[in-house]
C-alpha positions in Angstrom: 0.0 0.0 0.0 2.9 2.5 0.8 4.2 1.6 -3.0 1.1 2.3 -4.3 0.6 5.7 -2.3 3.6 7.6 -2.6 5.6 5.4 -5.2 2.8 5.1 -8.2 -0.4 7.4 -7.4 2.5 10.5 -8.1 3.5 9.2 -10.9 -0.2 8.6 -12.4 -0.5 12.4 -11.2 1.4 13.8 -13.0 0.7 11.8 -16.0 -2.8 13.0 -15.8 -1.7 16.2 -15.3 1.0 16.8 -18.7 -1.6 14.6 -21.1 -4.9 16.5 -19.5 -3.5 19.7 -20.4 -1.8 18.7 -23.6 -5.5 17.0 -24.5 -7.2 20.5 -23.4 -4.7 22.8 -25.4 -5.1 20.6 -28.4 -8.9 20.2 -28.3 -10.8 22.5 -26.2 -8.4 26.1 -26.6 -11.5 27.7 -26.5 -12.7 26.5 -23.4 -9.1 27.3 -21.5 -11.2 29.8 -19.3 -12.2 30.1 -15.9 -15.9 30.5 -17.5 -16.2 34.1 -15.6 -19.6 34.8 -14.2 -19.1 38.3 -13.3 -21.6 39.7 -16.2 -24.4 37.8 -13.4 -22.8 39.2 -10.1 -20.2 41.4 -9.5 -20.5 43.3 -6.4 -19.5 39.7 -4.5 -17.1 38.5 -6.5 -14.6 41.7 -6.4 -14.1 40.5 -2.7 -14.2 37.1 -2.9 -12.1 36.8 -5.8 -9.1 39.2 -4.9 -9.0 37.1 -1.7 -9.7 33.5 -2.9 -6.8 34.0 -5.9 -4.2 35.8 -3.3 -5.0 33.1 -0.6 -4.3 30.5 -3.1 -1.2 32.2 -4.3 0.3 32.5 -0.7 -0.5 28.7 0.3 1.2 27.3 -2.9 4.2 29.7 -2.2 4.3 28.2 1.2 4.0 24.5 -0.1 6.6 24.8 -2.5 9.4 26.5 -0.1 8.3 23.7 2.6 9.0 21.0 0.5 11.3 22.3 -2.0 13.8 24.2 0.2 15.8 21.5 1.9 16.3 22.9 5.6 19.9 22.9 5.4 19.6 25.4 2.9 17.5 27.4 5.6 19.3 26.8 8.3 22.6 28.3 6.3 20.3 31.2 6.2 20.2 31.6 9.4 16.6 30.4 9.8 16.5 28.2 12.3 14.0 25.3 13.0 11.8 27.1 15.1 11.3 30.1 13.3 10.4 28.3 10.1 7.7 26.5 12.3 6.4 29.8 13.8 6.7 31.5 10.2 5.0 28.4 8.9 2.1 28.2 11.9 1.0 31.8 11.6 1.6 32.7 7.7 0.1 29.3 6.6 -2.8 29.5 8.6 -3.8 33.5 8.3 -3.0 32.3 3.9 -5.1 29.1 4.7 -8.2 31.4 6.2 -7.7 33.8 3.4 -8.1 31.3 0.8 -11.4 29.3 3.2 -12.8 32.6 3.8 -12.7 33.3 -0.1 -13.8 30.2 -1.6 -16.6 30.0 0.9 -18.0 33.5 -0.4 -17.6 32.3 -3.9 -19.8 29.1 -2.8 -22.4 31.2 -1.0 -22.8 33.9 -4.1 -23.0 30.6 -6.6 -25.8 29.2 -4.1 -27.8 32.2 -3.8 -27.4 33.9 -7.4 -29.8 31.8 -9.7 -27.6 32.9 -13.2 -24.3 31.8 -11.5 -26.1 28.8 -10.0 -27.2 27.8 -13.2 -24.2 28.4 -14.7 -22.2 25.5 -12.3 -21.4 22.6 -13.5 -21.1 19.4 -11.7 -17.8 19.6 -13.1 -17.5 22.6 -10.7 -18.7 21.5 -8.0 -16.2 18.3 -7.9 -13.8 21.2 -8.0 -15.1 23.1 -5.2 -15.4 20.3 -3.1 -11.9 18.8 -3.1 -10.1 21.8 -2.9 -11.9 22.7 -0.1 -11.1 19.3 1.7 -7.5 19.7 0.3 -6.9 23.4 2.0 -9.2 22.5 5.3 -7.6 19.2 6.0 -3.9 21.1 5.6 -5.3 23.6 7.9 -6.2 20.8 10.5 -3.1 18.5 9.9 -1.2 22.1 10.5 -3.1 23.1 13.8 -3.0 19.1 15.1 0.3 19.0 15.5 1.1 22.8 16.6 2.3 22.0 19.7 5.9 22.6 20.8 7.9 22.7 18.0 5.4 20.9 16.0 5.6 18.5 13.2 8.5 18.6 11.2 7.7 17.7 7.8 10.6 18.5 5.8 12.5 15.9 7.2 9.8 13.3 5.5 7.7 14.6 3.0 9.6 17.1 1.9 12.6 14.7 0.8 9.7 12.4 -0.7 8.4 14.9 -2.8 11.5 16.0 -4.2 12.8 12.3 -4.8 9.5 11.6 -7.2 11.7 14.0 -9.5 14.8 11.6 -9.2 12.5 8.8 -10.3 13.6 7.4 -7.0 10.8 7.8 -5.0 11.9 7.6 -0.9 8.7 6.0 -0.1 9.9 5.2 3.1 9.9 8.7 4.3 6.3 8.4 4.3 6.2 5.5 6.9 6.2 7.9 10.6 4.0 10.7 8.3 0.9 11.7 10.7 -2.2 10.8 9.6 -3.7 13.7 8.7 -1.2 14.9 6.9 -0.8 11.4 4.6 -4.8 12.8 4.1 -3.7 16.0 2.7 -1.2 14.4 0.6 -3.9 12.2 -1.3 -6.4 14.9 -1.6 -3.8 17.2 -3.0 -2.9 14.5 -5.4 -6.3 14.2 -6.5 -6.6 18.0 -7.1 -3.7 18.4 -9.1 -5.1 15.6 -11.2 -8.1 17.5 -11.5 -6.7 20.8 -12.6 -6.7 20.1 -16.5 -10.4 18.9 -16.7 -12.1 22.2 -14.4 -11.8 26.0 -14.5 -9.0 25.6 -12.5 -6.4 25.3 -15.9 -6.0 28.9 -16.1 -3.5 29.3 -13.1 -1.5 27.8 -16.4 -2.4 30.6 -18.5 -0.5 33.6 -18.9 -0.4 36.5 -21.9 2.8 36.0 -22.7 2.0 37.3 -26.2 1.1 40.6 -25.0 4.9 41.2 -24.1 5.6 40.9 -28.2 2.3 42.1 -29.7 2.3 45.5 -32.1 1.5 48.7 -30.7 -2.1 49.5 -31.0 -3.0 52.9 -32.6 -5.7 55.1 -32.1 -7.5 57.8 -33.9 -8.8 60.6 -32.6 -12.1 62.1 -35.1 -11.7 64.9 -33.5 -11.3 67.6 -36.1 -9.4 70.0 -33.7 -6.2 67.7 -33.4 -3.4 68.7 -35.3 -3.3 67.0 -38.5 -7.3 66.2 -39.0 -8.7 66.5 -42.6 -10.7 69.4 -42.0 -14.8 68.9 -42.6 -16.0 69.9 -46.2 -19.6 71.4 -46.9 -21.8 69.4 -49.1 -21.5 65.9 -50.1 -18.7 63.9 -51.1 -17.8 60.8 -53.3 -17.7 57.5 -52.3 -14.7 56.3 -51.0 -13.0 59.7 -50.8 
């Protein structure tokens, strides 16, 4: 079972991951959107938005330096153990609230606003619902073990994660993992191999071509800038 956890599931991931959005770029470009429903509601959605997207940003930034950044590299920092898990505790949890606080007003204005109701999908809410569980059950694994100096999960997950890229996967790293967090790992799993088939494909969208694009000009009609064809009386040919 530990094979199959953190030795295989990964690796089916990922390959869910790269195909589903080579399959969605190939097929559906068109429907590489996060299918806005502002036209329906908007007045709701400029506060739950801004704090749902920056909540998300935050907790991803905070994943990927906790099992990225091997501590030896922050400990030659001069960031010692205990500050990362202070610096952890209170920045992942005030990101962590941020992001609940956000997707549950996005949840209440899709429940209450009959266009944007009718406009989810059950694709959506499959969405909705695992990363929810993903970000409340990190929250909880975080806040179980916040004791003392806490759970120290770079000395385990952290090296697993990062030996998936060696195809060596350390999957007995796994073995002492709490609970709750082996929970969080599975759900995050499932959501990344979500992300290609919901609204959520667009965090891998960016307008790149806008940094090479032409210039756009515009005209004014006013006939009082320099260099307008002053108005003539009467009519005038076609095409003139």
């Amino acid at each position: 079972m530990r094979t199959l956890l953190w030795g295989v599931i990964p690796y089916v991931v990922l390959v869910l991951l790269a195909a589903g959005l080579a399959w969605r770029y190939r097929y559906d470009k068109f429907g590489w959107t996060t299918r806005s429903s502002q036209v329906y509601e908007s007045k709701l959605l400029n506060i739950a938005s801004p704090m749902f997207h920056y909540g998300i940003l935050f907790v991803l930034v905070g994943h990927l330096v906790g099992l990225f950044v091997p501590e030896s590299w922050t400990e030659k920092a001069g960031v010692s153990e205990h500050t990362y898990h202070l610096f952890s505790l209170y920045g992942g949890t005030a990101a962590g609230v941020l992001l609940v606080l956000g997707i549950a007003l996005l949840l209440y204005r899709r429940r209450t606003n009959a266009p944007v109701f009718r406009a989810t999908t059950a694709n959506d809410k499959l969405m909705y619902l695992v990363l929810f569980a993903a970000i409340v059950l990190g929250m909880v694994a975080k806040l179980t073990h916040a004791s003392g100096e806490g759970y120290n999960y770079r000395e385990s997950m952290a090296p697993w994660a990062r030996s998936l890229f060696t195809l060596q996967p350390d999957t007995d790293r796994m073995a002492g993992v709490p609970v709750m967090y082996q929970i969080h790992a599975v759900v995050g799993m499932a959501l990344f191999a979500l992300i290609p088939f919901t609204r959520l494909v667009h965090m891998f969208s960016a307008p790149v071509q806008y940094l090479f694009r032409p210039y756009v000009v515009y005209r004014s009609r006013d006939p009082r800038r320099v260099g307008a064809r002053p108005e003539r009386r009467g009519w005038e040919k076609t095409g003139s």
